[in-house]
C-alpha positions in Angstrom: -30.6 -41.9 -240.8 -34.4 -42.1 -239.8 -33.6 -45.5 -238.2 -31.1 -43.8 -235.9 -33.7 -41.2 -235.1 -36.4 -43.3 -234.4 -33.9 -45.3 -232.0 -32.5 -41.8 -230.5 -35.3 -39.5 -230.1 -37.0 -39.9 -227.1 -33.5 -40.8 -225.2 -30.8 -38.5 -226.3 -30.7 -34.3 -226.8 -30.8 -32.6 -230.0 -27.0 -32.4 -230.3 -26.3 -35.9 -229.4 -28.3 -36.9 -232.1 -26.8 -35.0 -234.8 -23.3 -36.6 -232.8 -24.8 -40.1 -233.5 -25.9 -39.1 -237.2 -22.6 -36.9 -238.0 -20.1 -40.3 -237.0 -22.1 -42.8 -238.9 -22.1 -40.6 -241.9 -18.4 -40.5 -241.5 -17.8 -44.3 -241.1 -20.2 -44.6 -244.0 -18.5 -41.7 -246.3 -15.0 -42.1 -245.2 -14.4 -45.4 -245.1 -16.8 -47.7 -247.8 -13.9 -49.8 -249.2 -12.3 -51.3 -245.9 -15.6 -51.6 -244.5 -17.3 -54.9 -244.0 -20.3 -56.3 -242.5 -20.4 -57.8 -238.8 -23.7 -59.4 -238.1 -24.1 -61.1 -234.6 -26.2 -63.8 -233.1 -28.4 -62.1 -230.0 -29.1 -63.6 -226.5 -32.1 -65.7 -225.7 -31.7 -68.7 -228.3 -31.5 -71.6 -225.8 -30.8 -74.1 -228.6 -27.9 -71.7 -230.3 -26.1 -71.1 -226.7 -26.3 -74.8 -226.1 -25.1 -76.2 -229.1 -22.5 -73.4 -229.3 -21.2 -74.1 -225.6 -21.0 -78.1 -226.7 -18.7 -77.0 -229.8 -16.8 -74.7 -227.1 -16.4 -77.8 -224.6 -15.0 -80.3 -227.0 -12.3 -77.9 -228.3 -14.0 -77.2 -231.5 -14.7 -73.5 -231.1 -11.6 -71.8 -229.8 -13.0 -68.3 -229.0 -14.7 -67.0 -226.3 -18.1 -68.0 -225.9 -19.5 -66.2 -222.5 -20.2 -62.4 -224.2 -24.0 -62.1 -226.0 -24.2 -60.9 -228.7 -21.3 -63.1 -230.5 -20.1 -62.5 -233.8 -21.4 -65.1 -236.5 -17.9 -63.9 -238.7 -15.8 -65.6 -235.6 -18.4 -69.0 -235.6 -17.3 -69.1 -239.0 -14.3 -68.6 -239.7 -13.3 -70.8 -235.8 -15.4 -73.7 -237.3 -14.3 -73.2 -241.0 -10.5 -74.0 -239.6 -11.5 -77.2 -238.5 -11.2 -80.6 -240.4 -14.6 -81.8 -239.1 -15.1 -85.0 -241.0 -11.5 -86.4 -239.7 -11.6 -85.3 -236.0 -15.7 -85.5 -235.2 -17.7 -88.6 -234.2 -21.2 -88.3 -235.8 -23.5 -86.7 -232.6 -21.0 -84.0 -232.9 -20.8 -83.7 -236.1 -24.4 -83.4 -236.6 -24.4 -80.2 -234.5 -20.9 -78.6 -236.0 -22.6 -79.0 -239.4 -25.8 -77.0 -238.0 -24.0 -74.3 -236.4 -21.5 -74.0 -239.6 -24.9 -74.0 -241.7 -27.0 -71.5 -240.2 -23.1 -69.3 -239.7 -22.7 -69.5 -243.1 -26.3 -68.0 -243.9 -26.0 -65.5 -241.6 -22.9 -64.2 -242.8 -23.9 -64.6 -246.6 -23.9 -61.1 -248.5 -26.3 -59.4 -250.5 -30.2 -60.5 -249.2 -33.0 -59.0 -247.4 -34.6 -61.2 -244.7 -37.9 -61.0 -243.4 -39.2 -62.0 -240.4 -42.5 -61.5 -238.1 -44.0 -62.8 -234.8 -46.8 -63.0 -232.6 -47.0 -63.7 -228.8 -49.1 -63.7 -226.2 -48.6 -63.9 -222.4 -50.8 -63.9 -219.3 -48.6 -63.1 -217.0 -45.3 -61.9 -217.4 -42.5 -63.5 -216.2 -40.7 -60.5 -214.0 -37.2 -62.3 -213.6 -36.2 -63.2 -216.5 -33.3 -65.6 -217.4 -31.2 -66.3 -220.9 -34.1 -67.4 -222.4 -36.2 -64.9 -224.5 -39.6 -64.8 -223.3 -42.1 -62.6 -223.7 -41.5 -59.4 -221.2 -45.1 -58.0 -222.1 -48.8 -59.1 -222.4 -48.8 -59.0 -226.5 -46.7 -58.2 -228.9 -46.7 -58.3 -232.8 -43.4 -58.1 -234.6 -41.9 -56.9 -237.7 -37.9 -57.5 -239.1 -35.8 -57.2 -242.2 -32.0 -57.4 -242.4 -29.6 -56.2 -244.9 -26.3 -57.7 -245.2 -23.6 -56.8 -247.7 -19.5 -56.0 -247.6 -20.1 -52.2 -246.2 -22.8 -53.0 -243.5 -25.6 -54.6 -241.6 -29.1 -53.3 -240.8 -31.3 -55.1 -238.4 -34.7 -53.2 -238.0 -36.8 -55.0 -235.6 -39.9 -53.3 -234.7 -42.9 -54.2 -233.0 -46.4 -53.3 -231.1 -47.0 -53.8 -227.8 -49.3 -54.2 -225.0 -48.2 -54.2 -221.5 -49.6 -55.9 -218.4 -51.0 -52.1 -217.3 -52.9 -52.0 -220.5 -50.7 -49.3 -222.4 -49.8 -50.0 -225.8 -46.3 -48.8 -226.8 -43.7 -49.1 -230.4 -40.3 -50.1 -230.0 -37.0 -50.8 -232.2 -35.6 -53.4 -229.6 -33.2 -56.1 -230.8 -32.4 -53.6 -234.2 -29.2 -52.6 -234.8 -27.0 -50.9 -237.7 -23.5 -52.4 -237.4 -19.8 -51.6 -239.4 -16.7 -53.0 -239.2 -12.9 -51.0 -239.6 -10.7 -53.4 -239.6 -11.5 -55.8 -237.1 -13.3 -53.8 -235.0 -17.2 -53.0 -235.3 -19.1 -50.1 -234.9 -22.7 -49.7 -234.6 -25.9 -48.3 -232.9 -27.8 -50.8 -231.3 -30.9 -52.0 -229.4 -29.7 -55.3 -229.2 -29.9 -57.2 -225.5 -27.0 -58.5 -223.9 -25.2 -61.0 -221.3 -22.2 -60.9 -219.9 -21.2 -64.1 -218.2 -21.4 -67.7 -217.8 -24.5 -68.0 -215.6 -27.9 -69.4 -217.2 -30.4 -68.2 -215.0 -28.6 -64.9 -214.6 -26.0 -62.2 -215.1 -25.1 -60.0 -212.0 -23.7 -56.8 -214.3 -25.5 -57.0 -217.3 -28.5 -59.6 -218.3 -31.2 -59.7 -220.6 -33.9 -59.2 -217.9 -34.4 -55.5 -218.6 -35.2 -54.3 -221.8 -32.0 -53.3 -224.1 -30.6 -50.1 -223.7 -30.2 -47.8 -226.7 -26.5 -48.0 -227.5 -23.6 -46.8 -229.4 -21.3 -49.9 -229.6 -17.7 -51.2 -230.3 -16.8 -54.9 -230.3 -14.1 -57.1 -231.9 -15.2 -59.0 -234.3 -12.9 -61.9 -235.1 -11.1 -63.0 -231.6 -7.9 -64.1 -232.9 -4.9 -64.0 -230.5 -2.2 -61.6 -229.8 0.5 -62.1 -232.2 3.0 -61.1 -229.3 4.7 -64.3 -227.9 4.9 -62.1 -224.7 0.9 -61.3 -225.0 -0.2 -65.1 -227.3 -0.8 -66.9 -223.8 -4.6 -65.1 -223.2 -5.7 -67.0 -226.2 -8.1 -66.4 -228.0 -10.1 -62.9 -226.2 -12.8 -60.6 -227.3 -13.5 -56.8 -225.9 -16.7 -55.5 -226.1 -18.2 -51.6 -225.6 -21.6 -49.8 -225.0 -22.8 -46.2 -224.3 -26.1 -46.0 -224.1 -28.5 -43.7 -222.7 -31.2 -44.5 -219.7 -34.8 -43.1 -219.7 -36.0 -39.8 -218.7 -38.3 -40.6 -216.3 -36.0 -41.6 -213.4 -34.5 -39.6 -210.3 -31.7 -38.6 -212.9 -33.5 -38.2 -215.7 -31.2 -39.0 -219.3 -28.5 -40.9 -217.3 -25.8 -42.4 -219.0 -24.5 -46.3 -219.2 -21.3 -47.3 -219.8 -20.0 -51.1 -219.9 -17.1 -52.7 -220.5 -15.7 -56.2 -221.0 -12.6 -58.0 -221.3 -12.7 -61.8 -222.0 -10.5 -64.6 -223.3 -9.5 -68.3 -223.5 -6.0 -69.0 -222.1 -7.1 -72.8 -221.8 -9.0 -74.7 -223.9 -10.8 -75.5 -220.6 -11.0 -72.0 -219.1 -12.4 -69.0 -220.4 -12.4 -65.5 -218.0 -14.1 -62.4 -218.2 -13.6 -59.0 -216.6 -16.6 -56.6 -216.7 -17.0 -53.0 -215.9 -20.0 -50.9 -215.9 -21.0 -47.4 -214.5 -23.9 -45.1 -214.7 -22.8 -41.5 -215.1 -24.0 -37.7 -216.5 -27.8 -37.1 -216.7 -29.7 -33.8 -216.0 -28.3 -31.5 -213.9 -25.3 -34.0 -213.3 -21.6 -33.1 -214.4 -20.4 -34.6 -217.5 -17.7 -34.3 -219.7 -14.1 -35.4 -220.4 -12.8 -34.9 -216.4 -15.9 -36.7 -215.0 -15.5 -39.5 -217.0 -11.6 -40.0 -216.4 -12.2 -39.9 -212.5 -14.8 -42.6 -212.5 -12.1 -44.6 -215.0 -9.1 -44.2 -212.6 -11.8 -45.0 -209.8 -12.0 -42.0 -208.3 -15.4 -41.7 -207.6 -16.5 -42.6 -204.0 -17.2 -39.2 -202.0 -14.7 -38.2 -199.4 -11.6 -39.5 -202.1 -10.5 -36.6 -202.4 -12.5 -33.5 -203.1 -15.5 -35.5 -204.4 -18.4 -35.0 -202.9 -22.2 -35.5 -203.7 -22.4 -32.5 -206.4 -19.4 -33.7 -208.2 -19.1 -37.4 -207.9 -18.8 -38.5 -211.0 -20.9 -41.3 -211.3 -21.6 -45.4 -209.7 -19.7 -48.2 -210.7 -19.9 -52.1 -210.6 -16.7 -54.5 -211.6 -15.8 -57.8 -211.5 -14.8 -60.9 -212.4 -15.8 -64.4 -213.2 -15.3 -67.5 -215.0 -15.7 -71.2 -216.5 -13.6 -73.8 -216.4 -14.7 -77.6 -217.9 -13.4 -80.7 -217.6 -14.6 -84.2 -218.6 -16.1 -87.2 -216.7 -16.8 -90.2 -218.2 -16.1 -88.2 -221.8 -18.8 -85.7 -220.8 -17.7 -82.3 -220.1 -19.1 -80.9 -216.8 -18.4 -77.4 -215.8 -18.1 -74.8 -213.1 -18.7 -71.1 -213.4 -18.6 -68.5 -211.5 -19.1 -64.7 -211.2 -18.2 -62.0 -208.5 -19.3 -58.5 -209.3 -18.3 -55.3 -206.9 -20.4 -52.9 -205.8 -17.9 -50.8 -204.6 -14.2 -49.8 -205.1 -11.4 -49.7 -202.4 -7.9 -49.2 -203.2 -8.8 -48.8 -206.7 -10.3 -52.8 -207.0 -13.8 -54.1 -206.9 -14.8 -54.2 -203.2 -18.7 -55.9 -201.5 -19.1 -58.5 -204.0 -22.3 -60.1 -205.1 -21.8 -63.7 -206.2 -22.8 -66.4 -208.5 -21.7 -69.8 -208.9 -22.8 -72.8 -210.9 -22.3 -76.4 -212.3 -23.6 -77.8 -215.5 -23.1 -80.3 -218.2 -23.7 -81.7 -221.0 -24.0 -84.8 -223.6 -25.8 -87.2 -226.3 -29.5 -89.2 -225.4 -30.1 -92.5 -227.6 -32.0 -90.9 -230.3 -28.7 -88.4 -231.4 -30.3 -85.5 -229.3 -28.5 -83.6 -226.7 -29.1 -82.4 -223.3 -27.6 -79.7 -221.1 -28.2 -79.0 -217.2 -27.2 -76.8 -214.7 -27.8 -76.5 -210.9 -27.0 -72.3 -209.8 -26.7 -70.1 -207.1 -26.8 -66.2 -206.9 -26.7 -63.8 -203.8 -27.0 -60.3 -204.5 -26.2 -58.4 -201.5 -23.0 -56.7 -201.0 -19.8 -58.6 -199.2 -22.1 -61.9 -199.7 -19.9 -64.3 -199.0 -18.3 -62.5 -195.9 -19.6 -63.0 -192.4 -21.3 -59.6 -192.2 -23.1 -59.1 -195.3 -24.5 -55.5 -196.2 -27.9 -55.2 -197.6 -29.9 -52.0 -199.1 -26.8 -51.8 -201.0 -26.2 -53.9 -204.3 -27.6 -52.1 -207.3 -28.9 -48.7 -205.0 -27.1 -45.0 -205.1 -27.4 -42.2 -202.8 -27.3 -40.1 -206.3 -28.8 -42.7 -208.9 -31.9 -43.6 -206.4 -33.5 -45.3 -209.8 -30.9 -48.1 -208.7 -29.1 -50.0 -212.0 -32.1 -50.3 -213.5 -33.7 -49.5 -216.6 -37.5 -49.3 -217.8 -38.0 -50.5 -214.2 -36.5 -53.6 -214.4 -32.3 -54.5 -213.5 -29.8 -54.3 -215.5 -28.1 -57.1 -214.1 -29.6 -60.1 -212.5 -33.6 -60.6 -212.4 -33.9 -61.3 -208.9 -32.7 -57.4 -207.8 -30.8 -56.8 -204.6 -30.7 -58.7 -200.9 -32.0 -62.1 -202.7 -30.6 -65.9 -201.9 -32.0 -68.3 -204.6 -31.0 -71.3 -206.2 -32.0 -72.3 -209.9 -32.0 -75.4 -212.0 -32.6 -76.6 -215.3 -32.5 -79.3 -217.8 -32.5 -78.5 -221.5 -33.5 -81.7 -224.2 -32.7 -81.1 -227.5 -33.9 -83.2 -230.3 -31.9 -84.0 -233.3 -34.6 -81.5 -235.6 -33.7 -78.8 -233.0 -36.8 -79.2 -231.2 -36.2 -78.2 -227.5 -37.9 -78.7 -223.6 -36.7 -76.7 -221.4 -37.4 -76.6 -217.5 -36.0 -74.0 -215.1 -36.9 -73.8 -211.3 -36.1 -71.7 -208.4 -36.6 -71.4 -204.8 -35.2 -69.0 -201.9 -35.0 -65.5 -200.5 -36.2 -62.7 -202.0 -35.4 -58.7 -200.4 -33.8 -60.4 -197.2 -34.1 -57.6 -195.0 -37.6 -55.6 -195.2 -39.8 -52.8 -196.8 -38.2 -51.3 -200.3 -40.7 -49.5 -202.9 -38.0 -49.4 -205.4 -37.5 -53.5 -205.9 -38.6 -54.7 -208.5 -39.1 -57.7 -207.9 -40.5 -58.2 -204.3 -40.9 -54.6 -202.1 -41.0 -57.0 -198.6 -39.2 -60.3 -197.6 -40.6 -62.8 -199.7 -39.5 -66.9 -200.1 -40.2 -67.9 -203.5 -40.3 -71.6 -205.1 -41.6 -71.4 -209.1 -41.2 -74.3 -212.2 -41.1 -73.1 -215.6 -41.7 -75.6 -218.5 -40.9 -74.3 -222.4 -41.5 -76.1 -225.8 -40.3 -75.0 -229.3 -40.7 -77.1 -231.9 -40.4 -75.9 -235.7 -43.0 -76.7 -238.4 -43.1 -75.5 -242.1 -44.6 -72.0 -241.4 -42.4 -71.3 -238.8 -41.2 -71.7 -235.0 -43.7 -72.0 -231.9 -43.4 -71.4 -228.5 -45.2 -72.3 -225.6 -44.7 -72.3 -221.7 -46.2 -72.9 -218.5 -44.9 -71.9 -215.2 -46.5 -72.0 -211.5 -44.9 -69.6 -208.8 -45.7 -69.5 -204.9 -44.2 -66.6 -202.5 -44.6 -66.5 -198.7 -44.6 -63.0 -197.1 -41.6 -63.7 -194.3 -43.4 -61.2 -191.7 -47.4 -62.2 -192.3 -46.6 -65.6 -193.7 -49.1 -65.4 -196.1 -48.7 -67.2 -199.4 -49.9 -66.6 -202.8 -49.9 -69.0 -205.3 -50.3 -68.2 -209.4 -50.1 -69.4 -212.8 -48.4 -68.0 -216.1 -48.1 -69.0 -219.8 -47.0 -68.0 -223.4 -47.6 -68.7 -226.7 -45.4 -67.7 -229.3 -45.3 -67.8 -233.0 -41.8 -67.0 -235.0 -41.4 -67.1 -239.0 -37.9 -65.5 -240.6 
């Protein structure tokens, strides 16, 4: 229980802690001999979301793959059922046996593992995509997992230095995790990403820091055994409360997401998201506020809601990826359309982001993956008259969707235009280059102290190069990355350098 408090304490009241403590004690008392461990694989492993997605592409893995964290008990059991030496050529097989490997050890009972890192950066990247780079000037880091047939502990703790000089302790990327049946349970400070984009997610990314959590996921994603319901496929349904930090307009807000997604094709997978900030000081909360903002009932004038009582702001949406094959290679397209708003109880101004990529073998039995991407976040984007100062702004939640500064969804914050691309190499000792660039319009329409990313109209071209390799006391990281943004108004241009060094042992 000191591991929830430490999580808890500066984020929730008194008597939600002793909520949080009272229902794991339950779950722990209650319930020890149907309870087993669910450990998952977190977002930000460029090599694991690669070779996973390859797996996923060529039929091999059958379960949805777009929703970080993922279950390592579904990799498992998904890749166990297959008869990999008859069916698998030997470039794929090489990186079926990897994943089933290191699934396997993840999943494997009854061991403490300890971890540590260092890194160091310069300048902080401040939109951040999949991959997991440093967010802070230094950091040093501590972790141990436990893993047996009643539960999971992932303590990650670590020191840190930010780029204004404060230095800070966090538990992000711990987590204690259960499983009833096959559903888990758990408390968490684990990131996430929702959706098929690379460079981005426009409800719920990686580029903030996590958001302390009580969670619910499914943890094997088997289809319905209904032959009315069996034609989803394979689908998965993950669920966070958390609570937002206390120095905001609304101090102690709440955060709720939801999400929805599922295979009905071995080419298709779709995902429905939902998220909403609600409660916080001097804000109404309780069982009627929440089931207006869940039957959508939450825009002012529906009704008799008004500012005092609305019950909270909401994004939904949509989005998807579908893959084919050319020349025997599978190349993609994804998609994702998120609403600001509701009307007539649907998702209404959509943001939206689309994207190709692919995939395949080089001669020396590595892999590659790239992927060209475009996102617009201002609301009704791909209508003729597109609304700006909107996406990811409240009249009541003036903080925006943001937490610990930074947005919850996608990096680039609202009103932005921008096109990515990368190219990922992948050697056959899972060795990894990785290049990402961007270029377009940043805060299309003018002055904004609360972005936080650009507070003017900016037009920004940047390259990114990354290289981990492993070696025998652990894994390094290092990247380099030149950015230039031209003031639209002055037209003045600024030009600078970042980099990172990175040192990883578990």
């Amino acid at each position: 229980m000191m591991f929830l408090r430490f999580i808890f304490l500066k984020n929730v009241s008194t008597d939600s802690q002793k909520f949080i403590k009272q229902g794991f004690i339950f779950f722990l008392i209650i319930f020890p001999s149907i309870l087993t461990a669910a450990p998952q694989a977190q977002p930000g492993d460029v090599i694991l979301r690669h070779n996973i997605q390859m797996l996923a592409d060529r039929g091999i893995i059958s379960s949805p793959v777009t929703t970080w964290p993922i279950a390592w008990d579904d990799l498992r059991e998904d890749l166990k059922s297959q008869n990999a030496d008859d069916n698998l050529s030997g470039e794929i097989l090489s990186v079926f046996n990897h994943i089933l490997a290191r699934a396997i050890g993840e999943t494997s009972h009854g061991k403490f593992k300890f971890g540590g890192g260092l890194t160091l950066s310069n300048d902080p990247m401040n939109i951040r995509g999949f991959s997991n780079i440093p967010r802070e000037t230094s950091e040093a880091i501590g972790n141990f997992s436990w893993l047996d047939k009643n539960l999971t502990i992932d303590i990650k703790l670590s020191s840190v230095i930010t780029s204004s000089g404060e230095r800070q302790f966090r538990a992000d990327g711990s987590q204690i995790s259960l499983k009833l049946g096959n559903w888990s349970f758990g408390a968490s400070i684990m990131d996430r990403w929702w959706g098929p984009g690379w460079d981005g997610s426009l409800i719920l990314s990686s580029n903030a820091r996590p958001i302390p959590s009580f969670t619910i996921g499914r943890n094997l994603t088997s289809p319905f055994e209904s032959k009315f319901l069996r034609w989803i496929g394979p689908w998965d349904m993950q669920v966070i409360f958390g609570v937002l930090e206390e120095e905001r307009t609304i101090a102690n807000a709440n955060f709720f997401g939801m999400r929805f997604n599922f295979r009905p094709l071995e080419t298709l997978e779709i995902g429905i998201s939902r998220s909403a900030q609600l409660c916080g000081d001097s804000r109404p909360c309780g069982f009627n506020t929440f089931k207006k903002l869940w039957l959508g009932r939450d825009n002012i004038d529906d009704g008799n809601i008004t500012l005092e009582n609305e019950p909270g702001n909401q994004m939904a949406g949509f989005d998807f990826r579908w893959s084919n094959k050319w020349n025997n290679m599978p190349i993609s397209v994804y998609g994702q359309f998120i609403g600001e708003d509701e009307a007539g109880g649907l998702p209404s101004r959509y943001l939206a982001q689309v994207g190709l990529e692919g995939s395949g073998f080089t001669r020396n039995d590595g892999s590659y993956r790239w992927f060209m991407e475009w996102a617009g976040t201002s609301c009704d984007i791909l209508k003729n008259k597109i609304r700006y100062n909107c996406a990811y702004r409240q009249a009541i939640y003036k903080s925006g969707y943001t937490y610990k500064d930074r947005i919850i969804g996608h990096g680039l914050d609202n009103d932005a235009s921008v096109y990515s691309f990368g190219v990922v190499l992948v050697s056959p000792k899972e060795n990894l280059w990785q290049l990402t660039g961007r270029f377009g319009n940043l805060n299309k329409v003018g002055s904004d102290n609360y972005h936080s990313v650009a507070i003017d109209p900016q037009y920004i071209k940047s390259l990114d190069v990354q290289r981990n390799w492993f070696t025998s006391i652990g894994l390094f990281k290092i990247g380099f990355g030149l950015e230039s943004r031209e003031k639209v108004f002055s037209g003045e241009t600024s030009t600078h350098s970042r980099g990172f060094i990175s040192w990883f042992y578990k």
